[in-house]
N, C-alpha and C positions, 0 to 999 in steps of 0.2 A: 480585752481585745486580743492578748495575746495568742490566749486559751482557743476564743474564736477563733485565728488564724491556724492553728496547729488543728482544729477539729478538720475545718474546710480542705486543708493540708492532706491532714488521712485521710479521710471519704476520697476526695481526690486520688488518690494512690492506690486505695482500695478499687477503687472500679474501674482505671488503668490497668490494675490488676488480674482481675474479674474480667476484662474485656479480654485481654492477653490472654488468659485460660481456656476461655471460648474459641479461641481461632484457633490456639496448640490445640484442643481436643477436634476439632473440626477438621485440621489437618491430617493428626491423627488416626482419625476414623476414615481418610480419603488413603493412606496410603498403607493402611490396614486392608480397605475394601478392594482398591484397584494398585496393586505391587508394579504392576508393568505399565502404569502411567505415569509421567512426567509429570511431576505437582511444579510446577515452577513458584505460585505461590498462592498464600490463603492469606485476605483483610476483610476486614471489615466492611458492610455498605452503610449507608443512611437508614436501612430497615434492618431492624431488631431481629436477630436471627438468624440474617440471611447472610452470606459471606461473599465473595467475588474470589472463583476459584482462576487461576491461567494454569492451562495446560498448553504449553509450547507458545502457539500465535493464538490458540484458541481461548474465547472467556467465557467462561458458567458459572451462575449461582449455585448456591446450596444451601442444605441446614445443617446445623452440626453434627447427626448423623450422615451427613453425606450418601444417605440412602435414595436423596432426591437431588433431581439437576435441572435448574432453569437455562433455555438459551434466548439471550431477547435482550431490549432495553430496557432500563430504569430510567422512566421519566420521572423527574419533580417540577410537581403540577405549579406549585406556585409562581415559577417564570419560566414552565414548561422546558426545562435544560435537560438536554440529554446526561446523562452519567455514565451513559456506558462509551459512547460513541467516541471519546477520547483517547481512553484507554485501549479502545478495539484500533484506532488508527494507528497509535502508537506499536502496537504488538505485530504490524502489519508492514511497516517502516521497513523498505528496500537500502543494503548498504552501498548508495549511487558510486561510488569511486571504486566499489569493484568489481561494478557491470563492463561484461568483457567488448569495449568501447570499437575494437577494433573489427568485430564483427558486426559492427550498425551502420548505417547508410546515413551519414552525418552534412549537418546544413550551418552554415554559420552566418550571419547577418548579424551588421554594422559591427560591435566590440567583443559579440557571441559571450560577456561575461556571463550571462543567464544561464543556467543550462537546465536541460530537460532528456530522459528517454521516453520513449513512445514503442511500444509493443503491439504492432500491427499487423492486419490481415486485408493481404490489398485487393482482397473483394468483398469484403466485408462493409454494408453498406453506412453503416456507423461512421468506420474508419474514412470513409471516402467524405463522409460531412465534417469530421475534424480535420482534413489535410489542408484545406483552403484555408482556416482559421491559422495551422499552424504558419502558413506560408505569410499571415500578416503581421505577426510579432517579428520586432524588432531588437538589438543586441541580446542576441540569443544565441544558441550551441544546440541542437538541435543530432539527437541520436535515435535511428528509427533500427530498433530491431524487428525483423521480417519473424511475423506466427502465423504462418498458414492454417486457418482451423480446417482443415481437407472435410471432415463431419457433415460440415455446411457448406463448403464450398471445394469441390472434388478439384478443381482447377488450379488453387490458389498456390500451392508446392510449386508445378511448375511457373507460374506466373512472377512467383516472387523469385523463382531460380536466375530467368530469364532476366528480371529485374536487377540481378546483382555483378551478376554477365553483361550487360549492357554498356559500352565505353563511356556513358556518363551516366552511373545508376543513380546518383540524384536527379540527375532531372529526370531519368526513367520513372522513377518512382512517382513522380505528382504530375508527370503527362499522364500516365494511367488513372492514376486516383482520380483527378482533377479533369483530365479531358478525357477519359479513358483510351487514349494512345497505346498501341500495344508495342512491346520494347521491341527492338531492332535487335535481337541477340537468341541465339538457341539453346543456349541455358546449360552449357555443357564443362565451362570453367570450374573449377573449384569454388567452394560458395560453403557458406554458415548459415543455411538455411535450417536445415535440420539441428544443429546445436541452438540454434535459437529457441526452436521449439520446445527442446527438452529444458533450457534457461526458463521460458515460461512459465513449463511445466513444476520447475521445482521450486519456482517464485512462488506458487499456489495461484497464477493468472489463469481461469478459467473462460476467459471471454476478451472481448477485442473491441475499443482500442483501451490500453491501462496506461494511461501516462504515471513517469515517477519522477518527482521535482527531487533537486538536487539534496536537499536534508531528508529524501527516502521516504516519502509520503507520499499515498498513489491515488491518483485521482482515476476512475473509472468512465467510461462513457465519452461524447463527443462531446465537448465543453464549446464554450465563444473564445474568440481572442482577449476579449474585454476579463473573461473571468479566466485565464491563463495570466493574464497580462499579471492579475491583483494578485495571484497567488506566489509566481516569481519574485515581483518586488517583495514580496512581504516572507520569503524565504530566504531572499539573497540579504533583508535588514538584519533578518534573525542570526543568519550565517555571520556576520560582519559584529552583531553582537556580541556571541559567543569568541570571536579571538581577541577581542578588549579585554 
């Protein structure tokens, strides 16, 4: 029996081994091929061969020549689980405390412990179906940085100018969204309109609205209050777990 343990032993270590040689030469071959790419790192997947490369926030398969690159998901068919979809959220992960807070047009209701940003464009018709939802969650913190996408909507710089200008730009803000009320202000103040954008921009936010929950996870699109609501509590548990 002992023999048997020591055999099971080796082989075990051998292909530990063996797997570990695979990823060094895969790696190898990746920072051989592309010198000016950020390899941040090479593992393993569940398919034989294939590896899960991260370049920055970015993730690609490969083979161990690294001659070929997949972008996509790995499903496993047997309880149909995403594999990739975790790793790609986490790579994606905003660091919330040092979003520059005082450039947002901020809401707070009941204990505001909750908190959330929201990266909006206030004619963007999306953004206009999430604001009524945001206005019905309760003890929250609510931080709305202004993205004018001008592209699509030529008006929206000034709109959100005006908006910031306005002697109560929160309630500026979701009269317009919400009743489309146009602000009582000529947009002429100083304002973080335009650094907001570039914030956006160098978040990698491509589109409007991108909510970010407080442990730096972005939720895309105009969501319910019901599925904001589930995702808060179950960030604010997780947050509360980690200082135990």
């Amino acid at each position: 029996m002992k023999l048997k343990s020591l055999l099971v032993g080796a082989l075990a270590s051998v292909a530990v081994m063996s797997a570990s040689a695979d990823v060094n030469t895969a790696k190898a071959n990746l920072q051989k091929q592309y010198p000016a790419t950020t390899i941040t790192s090479v593992t393993e997947t569940p398919i034989k061969g294939v590896y899960e490369v991260v370049l920055g926030k970015n993730l690609a398969y490969t083979d161990e020549t690294g001659a070929y690159f997949l972008f996509g998901d790995i499903i496993r068919m047997k309880d149909q689980a995403n594999i990739t979809s975790p790793k790609r959220d986490e790579l994606n992960k905003i660091e919330f405390n040092k979003l520059p807070f005082k450039d947002a047009i901020t809401y707070k209701k009941g204990n505001g412990s909750r908190k959330l940003a929201v990266f909006s464009d206030p004619d963007c018709p999306f953004c206009k179906q999430l604001e009524p939802q945001l206005a019905k969650l309760d003890n929250v913190t609510i931080y709305v940085f202004t993205n004018p996408l001008v592209g699509l909507h030529p008006n929206a710089r000034n709109v959100a100018k005006k908006i910031w200008c306005a002697p109560d730009r929160a309630k500026a803000w979701r009269e317009y969204l919400i009743s489309s009320i146009a602000p009582n202000s000529d947009g002429t103040c100083n304002n973080p309109v335009d650094a907001n954008v570039q914030l956006s921009r160098d978040l990698g936010f491509d589109g409007t609205p991108m909510t970010v929950l407080e442990d730096g996870s972005v939720v895309a699109g105009a969501v319910s209050a019901g599925e904001l609501d589930y995702k808060l509590d179950k960030v604010a548990s997780d947050l509360k777990a980690k200082k135990k």
